[in-house]
mmCIF file as Biopython writes it, N, C-alpha, C and O atoms, coordinates in Angstrom:
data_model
#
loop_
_atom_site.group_PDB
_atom_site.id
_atom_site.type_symbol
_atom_site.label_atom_id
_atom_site.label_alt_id
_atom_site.label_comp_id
_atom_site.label_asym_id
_atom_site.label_entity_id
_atom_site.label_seq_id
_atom_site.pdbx_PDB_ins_code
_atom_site.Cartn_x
_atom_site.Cartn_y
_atom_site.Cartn_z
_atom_site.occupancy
_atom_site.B_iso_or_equiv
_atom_site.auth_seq_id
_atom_site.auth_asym_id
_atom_site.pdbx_PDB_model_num
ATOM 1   N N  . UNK A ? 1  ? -60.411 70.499 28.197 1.0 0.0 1  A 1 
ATOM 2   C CA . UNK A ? 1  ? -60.096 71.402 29.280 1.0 0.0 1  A 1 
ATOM 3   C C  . UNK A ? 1  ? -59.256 70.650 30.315 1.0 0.0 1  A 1 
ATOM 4   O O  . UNK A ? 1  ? -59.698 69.566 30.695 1.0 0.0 1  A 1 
ATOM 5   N N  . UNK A ? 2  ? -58.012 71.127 30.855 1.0 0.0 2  A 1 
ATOM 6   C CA . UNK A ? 2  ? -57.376 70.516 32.036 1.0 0.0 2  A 1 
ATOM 7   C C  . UNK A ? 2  ? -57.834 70.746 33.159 1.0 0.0 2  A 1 
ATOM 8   O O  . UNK A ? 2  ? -58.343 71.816 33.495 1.0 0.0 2  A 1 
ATOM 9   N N  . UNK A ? 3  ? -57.702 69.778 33.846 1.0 0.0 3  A 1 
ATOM 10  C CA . UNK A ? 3  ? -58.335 69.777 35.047 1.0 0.0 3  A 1 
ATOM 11  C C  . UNK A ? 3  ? -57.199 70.097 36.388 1.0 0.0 3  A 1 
ATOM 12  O O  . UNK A ? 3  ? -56.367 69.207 36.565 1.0 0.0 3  A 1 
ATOM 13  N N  . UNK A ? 4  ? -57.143 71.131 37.181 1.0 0.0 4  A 1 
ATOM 14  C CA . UNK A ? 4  ? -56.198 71.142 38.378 1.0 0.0 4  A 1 
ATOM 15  C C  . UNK A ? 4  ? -56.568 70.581 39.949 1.0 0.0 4  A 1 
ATOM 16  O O  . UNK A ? 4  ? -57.655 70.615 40.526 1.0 0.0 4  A 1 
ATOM 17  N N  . UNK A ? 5  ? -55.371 70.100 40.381 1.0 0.0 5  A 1 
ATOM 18  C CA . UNK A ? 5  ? -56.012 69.564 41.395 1.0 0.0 5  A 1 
ATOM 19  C C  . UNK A ? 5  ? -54.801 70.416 42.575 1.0 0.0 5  A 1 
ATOM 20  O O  . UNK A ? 5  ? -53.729 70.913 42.230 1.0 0.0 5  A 1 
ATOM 21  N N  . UNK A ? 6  ? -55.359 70.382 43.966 1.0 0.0 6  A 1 
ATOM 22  C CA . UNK A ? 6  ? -54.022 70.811 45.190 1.0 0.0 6  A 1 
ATOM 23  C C  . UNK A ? 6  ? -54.093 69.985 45.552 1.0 0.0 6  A 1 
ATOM 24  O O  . UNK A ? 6  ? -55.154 69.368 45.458 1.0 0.0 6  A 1 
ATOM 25  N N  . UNK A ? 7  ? -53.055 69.487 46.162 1.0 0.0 7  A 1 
ATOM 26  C CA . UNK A ? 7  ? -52.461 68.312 46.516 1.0 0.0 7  A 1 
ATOM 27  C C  . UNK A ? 7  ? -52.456 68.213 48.322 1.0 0.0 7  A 1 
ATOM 28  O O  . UNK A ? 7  ? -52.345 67.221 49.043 1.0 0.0 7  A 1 
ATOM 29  N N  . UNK A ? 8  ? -52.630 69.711 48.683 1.0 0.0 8  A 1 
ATOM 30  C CA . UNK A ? 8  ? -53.012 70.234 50.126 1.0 0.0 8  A 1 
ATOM 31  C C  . UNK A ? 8  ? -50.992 70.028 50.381 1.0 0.0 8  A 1 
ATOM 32  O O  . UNK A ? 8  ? -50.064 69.478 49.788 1.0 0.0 8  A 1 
ATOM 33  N N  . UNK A ? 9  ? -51.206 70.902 51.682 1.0 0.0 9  A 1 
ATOM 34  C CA . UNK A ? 9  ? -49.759 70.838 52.416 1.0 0.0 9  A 1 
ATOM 35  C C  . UNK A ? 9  ? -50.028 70.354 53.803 1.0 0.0 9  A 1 
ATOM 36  O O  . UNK A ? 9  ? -50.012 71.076 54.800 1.0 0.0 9  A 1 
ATOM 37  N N  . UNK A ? 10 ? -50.305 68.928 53.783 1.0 0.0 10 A 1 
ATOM 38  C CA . UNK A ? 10 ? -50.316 68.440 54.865 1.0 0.0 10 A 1 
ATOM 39  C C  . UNK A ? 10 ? -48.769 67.997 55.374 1.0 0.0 10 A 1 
ATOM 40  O O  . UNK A ? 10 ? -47.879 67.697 54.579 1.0 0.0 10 A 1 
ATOM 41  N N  . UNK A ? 11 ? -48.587 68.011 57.017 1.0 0.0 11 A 1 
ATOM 42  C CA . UNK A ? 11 ? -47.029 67.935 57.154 1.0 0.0 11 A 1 
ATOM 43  C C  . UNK A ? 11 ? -46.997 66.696 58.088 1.0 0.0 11 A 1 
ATOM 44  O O  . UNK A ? 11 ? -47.142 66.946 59.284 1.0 0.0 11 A 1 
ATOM 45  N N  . UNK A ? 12 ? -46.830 65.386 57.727 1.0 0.0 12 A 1 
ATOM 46  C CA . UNK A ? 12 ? -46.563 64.682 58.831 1.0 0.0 12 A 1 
ATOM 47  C C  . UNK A ? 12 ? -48.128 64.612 59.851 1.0 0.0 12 A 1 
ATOM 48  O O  . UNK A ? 12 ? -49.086 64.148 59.232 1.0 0.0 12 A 1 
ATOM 49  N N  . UNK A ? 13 ? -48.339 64.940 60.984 1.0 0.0 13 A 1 
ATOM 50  C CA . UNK A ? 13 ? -49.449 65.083 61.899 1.0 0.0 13 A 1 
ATOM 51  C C  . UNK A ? 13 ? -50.280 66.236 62.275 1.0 0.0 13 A 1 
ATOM 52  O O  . UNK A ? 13 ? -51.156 66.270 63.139 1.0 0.0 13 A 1 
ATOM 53  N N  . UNK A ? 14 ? -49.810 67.325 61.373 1.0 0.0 14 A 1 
ATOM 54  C CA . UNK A ? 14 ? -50.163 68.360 61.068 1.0 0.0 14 A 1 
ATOM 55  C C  . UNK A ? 14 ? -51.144 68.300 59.840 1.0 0.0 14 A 1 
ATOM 56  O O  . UNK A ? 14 ? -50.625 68.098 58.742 1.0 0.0 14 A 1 
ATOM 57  N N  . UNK A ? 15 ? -52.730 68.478 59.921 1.0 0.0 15 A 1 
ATOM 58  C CA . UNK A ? 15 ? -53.221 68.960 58.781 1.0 0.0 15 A 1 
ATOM 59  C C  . UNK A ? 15 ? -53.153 70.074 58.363 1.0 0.0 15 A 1 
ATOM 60  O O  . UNK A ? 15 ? -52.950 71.022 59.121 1.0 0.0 15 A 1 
ATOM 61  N N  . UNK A ? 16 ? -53.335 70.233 56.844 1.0 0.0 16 A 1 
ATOM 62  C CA . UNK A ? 16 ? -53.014 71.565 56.364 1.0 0.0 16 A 1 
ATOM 63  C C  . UNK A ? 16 ? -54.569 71.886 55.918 1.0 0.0 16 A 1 
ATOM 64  O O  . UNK A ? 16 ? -55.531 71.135 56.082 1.0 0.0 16 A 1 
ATOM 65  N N  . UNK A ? 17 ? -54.570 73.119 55.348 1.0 0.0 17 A 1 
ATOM 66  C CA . UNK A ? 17 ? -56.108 73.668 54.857 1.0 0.0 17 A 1 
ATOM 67  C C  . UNK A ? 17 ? -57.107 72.690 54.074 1.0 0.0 17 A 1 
ATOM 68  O O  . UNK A ? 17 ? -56.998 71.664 53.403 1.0 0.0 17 A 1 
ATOM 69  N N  . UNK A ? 18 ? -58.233 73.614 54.545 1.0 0.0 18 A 1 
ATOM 70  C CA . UNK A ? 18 ? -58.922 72.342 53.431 1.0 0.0 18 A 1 
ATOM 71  C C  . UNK A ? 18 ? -59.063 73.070 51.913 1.0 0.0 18 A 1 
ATOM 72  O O  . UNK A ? 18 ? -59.938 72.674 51.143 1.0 0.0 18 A 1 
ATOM 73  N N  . UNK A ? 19 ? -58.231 74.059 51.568 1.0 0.0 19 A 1 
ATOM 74  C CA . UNK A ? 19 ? -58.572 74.899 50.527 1.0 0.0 19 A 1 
ATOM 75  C C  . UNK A ? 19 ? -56.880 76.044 50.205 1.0 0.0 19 A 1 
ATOM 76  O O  . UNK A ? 19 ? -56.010 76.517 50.935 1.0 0.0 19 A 1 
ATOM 77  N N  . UNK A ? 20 ? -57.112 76.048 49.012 1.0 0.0 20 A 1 
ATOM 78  C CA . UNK A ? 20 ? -56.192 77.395 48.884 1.0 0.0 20 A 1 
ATOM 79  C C  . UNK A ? 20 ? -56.728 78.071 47.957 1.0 0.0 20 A 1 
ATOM 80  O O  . UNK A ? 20 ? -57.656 77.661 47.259 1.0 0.0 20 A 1 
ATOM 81  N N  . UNK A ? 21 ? -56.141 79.273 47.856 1.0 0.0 21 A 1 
ATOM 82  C CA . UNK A ? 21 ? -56.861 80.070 46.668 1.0 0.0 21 A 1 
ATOM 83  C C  . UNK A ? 21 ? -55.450 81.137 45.826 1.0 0.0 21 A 1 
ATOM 84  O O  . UNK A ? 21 ? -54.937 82.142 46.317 1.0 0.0 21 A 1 
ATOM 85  N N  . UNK A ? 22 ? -55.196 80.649 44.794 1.0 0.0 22 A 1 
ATOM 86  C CA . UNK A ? 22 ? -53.888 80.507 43.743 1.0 0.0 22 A 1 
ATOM 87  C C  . UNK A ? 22 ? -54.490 80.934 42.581 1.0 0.0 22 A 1 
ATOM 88  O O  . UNK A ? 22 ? -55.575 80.424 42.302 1.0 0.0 22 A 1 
ATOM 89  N N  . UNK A ? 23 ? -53.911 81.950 41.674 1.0 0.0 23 A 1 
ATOM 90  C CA . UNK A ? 23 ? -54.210 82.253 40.514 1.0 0.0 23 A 1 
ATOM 91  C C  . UNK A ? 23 ? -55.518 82.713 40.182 1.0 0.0 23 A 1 
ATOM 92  O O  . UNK A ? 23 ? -56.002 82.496 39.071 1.0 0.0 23 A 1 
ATOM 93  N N  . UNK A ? 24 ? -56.255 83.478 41.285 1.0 0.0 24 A 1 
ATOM 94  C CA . UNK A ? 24 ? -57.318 83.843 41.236 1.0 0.0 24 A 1 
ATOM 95  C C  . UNK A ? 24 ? -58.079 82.731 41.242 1.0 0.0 24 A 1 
ATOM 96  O O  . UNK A ? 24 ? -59.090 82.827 40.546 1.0 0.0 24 A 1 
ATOM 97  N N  . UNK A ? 25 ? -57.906 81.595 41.863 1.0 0.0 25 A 1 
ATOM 98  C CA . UNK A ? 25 ? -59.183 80.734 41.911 1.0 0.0 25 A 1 
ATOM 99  C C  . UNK A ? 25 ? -59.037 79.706 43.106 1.0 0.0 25 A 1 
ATOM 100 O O  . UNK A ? 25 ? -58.163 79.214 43.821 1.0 0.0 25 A 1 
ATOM 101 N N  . UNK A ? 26 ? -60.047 79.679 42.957 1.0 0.0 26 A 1 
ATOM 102 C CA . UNK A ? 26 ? -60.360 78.528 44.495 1.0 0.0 26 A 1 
ATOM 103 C C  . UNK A ? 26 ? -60.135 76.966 44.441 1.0 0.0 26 A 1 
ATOM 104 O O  . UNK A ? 26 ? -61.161 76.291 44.373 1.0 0.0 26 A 1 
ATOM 105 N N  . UNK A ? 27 ? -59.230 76.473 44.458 1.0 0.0 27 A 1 
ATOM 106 C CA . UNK A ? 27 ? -58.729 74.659 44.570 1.0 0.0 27 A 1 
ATOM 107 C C  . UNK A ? 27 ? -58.965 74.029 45.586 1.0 0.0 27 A 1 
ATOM 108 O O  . UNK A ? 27 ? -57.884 73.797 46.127 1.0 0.0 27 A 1 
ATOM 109 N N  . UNK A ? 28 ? -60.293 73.359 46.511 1.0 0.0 28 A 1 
ATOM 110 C CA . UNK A ? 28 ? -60.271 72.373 47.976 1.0 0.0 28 A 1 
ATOM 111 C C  . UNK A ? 28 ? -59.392 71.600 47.450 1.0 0.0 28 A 1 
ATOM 112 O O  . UNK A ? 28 ? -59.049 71.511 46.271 1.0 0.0 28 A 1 
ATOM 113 N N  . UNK A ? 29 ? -59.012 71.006 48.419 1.0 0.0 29 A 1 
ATOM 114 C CA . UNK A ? 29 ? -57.858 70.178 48.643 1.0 0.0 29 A 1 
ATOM 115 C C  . UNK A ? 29 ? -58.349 68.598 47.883 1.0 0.0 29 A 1 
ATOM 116 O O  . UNK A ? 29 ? -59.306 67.958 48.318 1.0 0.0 29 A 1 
ATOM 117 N N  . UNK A ? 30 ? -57.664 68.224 46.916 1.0 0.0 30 A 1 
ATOM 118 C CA . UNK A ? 30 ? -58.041 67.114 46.446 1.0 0.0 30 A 1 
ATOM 119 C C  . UNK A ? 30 ? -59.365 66.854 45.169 1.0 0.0 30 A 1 
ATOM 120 O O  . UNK A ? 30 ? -59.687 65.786 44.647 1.0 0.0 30 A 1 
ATOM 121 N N  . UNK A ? 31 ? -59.741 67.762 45.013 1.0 0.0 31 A 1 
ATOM 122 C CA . UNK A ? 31 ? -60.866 67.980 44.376 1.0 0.0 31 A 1 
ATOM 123 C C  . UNK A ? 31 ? -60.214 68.116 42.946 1.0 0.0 31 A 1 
ATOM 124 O O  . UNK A ? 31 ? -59.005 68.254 43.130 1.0 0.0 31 A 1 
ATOM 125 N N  . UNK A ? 32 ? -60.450 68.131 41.851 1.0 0.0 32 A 1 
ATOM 126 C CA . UNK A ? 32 ? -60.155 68.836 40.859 1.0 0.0 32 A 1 
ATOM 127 C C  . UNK A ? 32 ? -61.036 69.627 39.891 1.0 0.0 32 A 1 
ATOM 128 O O  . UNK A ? 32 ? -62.123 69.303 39.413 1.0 0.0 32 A 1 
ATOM 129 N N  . UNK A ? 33 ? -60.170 70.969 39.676 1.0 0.0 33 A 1 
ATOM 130 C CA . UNK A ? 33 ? -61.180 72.145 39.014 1.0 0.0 33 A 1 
ATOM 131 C C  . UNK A ? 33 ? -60.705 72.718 37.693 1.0 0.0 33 A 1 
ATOM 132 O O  . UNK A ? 33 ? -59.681 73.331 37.390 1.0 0.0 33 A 1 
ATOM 133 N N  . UNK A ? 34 ? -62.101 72.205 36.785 1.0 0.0 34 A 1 
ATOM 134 C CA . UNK A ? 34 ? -61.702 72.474 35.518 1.0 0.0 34 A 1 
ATOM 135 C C  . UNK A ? 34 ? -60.893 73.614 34.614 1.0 0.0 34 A 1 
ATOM 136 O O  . UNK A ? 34 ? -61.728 74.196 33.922 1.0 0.0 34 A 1 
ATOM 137 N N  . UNK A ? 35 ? -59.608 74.112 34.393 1.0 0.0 35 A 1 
ATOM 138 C CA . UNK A ? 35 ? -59.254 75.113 33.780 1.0 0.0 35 A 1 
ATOM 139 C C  . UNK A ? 35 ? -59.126 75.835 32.491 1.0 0.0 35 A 1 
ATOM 140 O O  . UNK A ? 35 ? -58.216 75.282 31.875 1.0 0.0 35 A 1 
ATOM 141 N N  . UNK A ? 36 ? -59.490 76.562 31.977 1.0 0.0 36 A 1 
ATOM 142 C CA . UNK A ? 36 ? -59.030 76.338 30.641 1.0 0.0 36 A 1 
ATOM 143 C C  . UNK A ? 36 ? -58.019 77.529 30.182 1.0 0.0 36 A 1 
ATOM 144 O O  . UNK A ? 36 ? -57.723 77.496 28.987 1.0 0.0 36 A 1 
ATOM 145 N N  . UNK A ? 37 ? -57.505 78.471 30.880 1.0 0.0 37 A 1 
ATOM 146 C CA . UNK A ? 37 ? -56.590 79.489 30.799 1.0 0.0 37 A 1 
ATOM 147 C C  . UNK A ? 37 ? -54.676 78.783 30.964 1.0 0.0 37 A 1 
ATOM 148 O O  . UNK A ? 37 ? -54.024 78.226 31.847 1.0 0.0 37 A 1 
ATOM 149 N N  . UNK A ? 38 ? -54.452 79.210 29.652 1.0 0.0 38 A 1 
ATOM 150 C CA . UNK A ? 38 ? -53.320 78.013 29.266 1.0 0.0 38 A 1 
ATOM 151 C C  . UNK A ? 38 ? -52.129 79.058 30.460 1.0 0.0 38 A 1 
ATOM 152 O O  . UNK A ? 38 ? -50.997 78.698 30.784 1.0 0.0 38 A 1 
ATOM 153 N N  . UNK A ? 39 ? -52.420 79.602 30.648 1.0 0.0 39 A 1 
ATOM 154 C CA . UNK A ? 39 ? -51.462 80.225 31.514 1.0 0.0 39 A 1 
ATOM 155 C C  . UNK A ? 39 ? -51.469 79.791 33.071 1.0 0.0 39 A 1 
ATOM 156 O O  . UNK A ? 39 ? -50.546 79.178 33.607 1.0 0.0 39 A 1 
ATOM 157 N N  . UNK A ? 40 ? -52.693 80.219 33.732 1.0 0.0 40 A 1 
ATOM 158 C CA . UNK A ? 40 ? -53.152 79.073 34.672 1.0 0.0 40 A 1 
ATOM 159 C C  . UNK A ? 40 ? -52.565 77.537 34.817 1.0 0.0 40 A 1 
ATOM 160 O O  . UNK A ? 40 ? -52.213 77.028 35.881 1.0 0.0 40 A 1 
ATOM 161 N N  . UNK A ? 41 ? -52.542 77.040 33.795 1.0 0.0 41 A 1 
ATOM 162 C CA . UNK A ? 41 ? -52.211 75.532 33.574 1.0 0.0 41 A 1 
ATOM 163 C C  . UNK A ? 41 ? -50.800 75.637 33.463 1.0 0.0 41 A 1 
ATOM 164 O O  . UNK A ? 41 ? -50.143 74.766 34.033 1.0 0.0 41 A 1 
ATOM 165 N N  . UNK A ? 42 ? -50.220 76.507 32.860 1.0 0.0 42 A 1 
ATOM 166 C CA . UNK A ? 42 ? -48.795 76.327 33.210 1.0 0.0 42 A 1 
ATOM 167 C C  . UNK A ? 42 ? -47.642 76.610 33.846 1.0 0.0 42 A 1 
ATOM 168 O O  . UNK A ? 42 ? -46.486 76.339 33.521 1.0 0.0 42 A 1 
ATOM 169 N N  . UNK A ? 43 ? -48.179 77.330 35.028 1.0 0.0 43 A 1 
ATOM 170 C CA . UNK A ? 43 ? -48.096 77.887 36.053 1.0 0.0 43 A 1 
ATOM 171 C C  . UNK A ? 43 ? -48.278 76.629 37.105 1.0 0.0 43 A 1 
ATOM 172 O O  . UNK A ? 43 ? -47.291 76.025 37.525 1.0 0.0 43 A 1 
ATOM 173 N N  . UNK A ? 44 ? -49.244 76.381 37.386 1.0 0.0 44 A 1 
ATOM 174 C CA . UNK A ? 44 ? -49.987 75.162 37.647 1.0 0.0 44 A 1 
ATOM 175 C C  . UNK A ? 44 ? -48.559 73.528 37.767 1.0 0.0 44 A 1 
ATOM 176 O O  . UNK A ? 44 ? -47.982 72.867 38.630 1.0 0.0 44 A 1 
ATOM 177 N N  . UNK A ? 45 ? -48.645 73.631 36.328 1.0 0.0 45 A 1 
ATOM 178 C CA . UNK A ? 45 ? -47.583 72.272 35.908 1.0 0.0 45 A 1 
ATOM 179 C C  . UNK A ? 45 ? -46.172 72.648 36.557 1.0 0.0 45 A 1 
ATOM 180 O O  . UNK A ? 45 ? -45.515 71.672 36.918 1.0 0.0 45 A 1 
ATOM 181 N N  . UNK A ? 46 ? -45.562 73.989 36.778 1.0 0.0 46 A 1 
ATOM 182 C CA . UNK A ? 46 ? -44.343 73.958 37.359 1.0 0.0 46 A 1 
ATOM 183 C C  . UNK A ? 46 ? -44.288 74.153 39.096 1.0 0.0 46 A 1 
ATOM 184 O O  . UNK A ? 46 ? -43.209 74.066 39.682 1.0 0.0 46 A 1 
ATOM 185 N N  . UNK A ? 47 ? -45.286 74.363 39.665 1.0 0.0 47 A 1 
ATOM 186 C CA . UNK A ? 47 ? -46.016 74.117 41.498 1.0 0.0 47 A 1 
ATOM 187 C C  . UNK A ? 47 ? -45.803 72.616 41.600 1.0 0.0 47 A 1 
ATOM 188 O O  . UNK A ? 47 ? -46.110 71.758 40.772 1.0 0.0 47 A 1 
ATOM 189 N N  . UNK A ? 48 ? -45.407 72.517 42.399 1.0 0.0 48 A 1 
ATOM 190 C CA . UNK A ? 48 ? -45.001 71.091 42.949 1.0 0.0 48 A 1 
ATOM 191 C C  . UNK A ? 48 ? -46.495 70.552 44.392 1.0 0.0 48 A 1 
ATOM 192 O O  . UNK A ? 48 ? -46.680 69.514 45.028 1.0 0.0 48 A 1 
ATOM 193 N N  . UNK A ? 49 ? -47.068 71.602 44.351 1.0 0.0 49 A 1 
ATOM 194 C CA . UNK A ? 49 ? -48.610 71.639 44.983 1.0 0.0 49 A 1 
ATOM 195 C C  . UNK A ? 49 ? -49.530 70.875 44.171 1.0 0.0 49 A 1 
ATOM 196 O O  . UNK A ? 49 ? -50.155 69.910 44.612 1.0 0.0 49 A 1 
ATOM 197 N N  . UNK A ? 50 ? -49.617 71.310 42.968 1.0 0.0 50 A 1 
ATOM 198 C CA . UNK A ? 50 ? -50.785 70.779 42.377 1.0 0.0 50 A 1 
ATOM 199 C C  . UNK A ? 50 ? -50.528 69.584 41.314 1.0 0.0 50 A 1 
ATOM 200 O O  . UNK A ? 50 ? -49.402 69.101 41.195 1.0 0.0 50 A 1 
ATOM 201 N N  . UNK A ? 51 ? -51.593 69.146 40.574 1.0 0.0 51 A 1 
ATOM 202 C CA . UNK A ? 51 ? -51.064 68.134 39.641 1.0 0.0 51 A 1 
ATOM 203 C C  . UNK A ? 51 ? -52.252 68.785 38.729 1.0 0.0 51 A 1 
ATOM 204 O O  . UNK A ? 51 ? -53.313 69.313 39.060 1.0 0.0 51 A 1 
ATOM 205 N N  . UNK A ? 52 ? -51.715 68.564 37.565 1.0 0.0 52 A 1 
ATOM 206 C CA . UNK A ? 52 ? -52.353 69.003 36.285 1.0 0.0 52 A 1 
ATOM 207 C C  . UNK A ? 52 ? -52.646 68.005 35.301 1.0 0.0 52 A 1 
ATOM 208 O O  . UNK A ? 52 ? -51.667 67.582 34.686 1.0 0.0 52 A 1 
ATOM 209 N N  . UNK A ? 53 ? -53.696 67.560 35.028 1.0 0.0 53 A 1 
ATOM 210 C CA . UNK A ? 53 ? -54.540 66.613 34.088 1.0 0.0 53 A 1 
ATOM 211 C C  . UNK A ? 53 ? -54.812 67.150 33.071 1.0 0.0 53 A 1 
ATOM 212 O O  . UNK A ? 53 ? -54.755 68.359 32.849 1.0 0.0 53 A 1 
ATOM 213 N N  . UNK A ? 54 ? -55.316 65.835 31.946 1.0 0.0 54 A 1 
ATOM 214 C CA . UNK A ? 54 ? -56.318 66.424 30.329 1.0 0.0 54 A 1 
ATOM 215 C C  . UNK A ? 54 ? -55.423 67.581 30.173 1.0 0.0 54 A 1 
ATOM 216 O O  . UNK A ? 54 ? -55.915 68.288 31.052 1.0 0.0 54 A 1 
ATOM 217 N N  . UNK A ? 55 ? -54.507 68.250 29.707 1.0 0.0 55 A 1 
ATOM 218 C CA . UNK A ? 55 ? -53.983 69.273 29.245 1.0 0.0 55 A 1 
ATOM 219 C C  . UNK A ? 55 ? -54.147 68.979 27.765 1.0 0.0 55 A 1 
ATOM 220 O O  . UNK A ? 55 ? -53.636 67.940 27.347 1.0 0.0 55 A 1 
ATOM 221 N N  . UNK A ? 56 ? -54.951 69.957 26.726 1.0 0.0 56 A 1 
ATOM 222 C CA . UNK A ? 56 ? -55.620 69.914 25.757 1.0 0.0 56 A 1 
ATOM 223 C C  . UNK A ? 56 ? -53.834 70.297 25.224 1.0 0.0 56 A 1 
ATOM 224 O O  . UNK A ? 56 ? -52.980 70.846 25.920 1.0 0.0 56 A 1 
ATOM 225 N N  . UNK A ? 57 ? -53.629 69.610 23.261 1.0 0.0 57 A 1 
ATOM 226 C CA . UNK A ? 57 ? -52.413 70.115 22.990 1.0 0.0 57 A 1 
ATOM 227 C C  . UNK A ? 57 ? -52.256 68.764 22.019 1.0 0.0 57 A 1 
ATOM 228 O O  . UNK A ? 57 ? -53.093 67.862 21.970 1.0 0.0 57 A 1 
ATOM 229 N N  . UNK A ? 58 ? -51.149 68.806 21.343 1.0 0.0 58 A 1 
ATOM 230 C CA . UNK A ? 58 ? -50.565 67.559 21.083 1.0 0.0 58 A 1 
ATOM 231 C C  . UNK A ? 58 ? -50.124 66.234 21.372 1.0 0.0 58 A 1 
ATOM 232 O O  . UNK A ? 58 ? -49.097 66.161 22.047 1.0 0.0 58 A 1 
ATOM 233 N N  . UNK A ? 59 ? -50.796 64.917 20.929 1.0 0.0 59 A 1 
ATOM 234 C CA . UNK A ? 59 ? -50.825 63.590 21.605 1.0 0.0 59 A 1 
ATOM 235 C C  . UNK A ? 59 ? -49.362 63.613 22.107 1.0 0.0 59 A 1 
ATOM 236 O O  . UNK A ? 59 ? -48.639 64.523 21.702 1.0 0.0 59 A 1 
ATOM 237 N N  . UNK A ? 60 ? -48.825 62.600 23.032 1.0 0.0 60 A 1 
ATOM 238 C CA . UNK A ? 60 ? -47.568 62.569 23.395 1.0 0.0 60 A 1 
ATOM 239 C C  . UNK A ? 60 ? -46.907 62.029 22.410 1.0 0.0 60 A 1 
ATOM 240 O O  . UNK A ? 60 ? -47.755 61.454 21.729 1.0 0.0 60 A 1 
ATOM 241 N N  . UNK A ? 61 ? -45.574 61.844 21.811 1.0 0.0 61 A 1 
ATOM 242 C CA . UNK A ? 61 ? -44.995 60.918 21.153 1.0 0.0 61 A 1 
ATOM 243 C C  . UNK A ? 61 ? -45.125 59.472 21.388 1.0 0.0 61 A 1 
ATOM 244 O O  . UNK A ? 61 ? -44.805 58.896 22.427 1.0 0.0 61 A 1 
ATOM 245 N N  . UNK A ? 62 ? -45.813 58.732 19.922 1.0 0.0 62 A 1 
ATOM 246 C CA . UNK A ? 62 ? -44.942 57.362 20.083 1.0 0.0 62 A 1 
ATOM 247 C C  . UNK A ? 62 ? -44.399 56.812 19.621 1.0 0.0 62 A 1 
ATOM 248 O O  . UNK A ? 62 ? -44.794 56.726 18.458 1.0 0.0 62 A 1 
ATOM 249 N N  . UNK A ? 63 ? -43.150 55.983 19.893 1.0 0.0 63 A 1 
ATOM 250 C CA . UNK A ? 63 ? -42.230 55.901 18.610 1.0 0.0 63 A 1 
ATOM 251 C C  . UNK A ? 63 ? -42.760 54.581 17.528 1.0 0.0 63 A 1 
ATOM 252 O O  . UNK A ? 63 ? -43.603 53.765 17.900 1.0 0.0 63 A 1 
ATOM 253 N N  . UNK A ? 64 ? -42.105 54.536 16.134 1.0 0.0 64 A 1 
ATOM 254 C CA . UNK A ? 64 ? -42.766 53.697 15.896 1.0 0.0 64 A 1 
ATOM 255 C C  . UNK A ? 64 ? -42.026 52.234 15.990 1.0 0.0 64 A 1 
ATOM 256 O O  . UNK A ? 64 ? -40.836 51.922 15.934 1.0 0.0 64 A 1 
ATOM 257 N N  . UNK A ? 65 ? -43.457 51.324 16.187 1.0 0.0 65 A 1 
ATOM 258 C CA . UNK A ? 65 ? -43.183 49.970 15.926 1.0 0.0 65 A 1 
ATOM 259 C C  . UNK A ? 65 ? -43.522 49.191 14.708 1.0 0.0 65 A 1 
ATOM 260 O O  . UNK A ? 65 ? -44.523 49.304 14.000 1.0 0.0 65 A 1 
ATOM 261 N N  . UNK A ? 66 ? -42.264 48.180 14.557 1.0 0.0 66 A 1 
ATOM 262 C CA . UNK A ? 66 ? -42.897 47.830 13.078 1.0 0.0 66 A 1 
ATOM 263 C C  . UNK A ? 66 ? -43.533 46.849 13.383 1.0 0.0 66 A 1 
ATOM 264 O O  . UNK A ? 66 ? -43.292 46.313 14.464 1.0 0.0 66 A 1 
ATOM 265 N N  . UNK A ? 67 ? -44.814 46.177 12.277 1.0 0.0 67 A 1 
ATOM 266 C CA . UNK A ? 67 ? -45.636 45.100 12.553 1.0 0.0 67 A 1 
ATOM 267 C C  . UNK A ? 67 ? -44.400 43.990 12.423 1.0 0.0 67 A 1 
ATOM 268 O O  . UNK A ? 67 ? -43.364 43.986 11.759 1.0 0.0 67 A 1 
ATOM 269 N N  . UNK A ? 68 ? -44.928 43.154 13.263 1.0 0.0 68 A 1 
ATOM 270 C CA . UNK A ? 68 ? -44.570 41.330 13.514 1.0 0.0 68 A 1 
ATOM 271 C C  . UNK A ? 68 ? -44.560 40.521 12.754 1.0 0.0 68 A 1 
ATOM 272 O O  . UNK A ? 68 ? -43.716 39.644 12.571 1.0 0.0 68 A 1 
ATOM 273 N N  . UNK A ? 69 ? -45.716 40.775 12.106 1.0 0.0 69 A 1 
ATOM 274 C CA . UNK A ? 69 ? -46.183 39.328 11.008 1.0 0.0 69 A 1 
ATOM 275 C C  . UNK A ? 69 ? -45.826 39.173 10.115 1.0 0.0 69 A 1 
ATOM 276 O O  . UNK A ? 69 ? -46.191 38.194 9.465  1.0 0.0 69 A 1 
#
């Protein structure tokens, strides 16, 4: 399950909320809340607010290396 987090909109000396509420759900600021609605999550990944973790899916690429020895 991915986990979302808000990143809060604090401005300089200005605090911002301690909470928002996005996509039908409730994110405190800094906290992260488990998601599992792949739509949610990718919605989520293109907000420059939040950061999106564990996103369940295919390992990343790695390229290969050949052995040394």
């Amino acid at each position: 399950m991915a986990k979302i987090t808000w990143k809060g909109e604090d401005d300089g000396d200005n605090p911002g909320p301690s909470f928002t509420k996005c996509f039908d759900m409730k994110f405190p600021k800094g906290q992260a809340v488990e998601v599992a609605d792949r739509d949610i999550i990718r919605r989520a990944q293109r907000n420059q607010f939040f950061e999106v973790t564990g996103v369940p899916g295919r390992p990343p690429k790695v390229d290969h290396v050949e052995d040394q020895n």
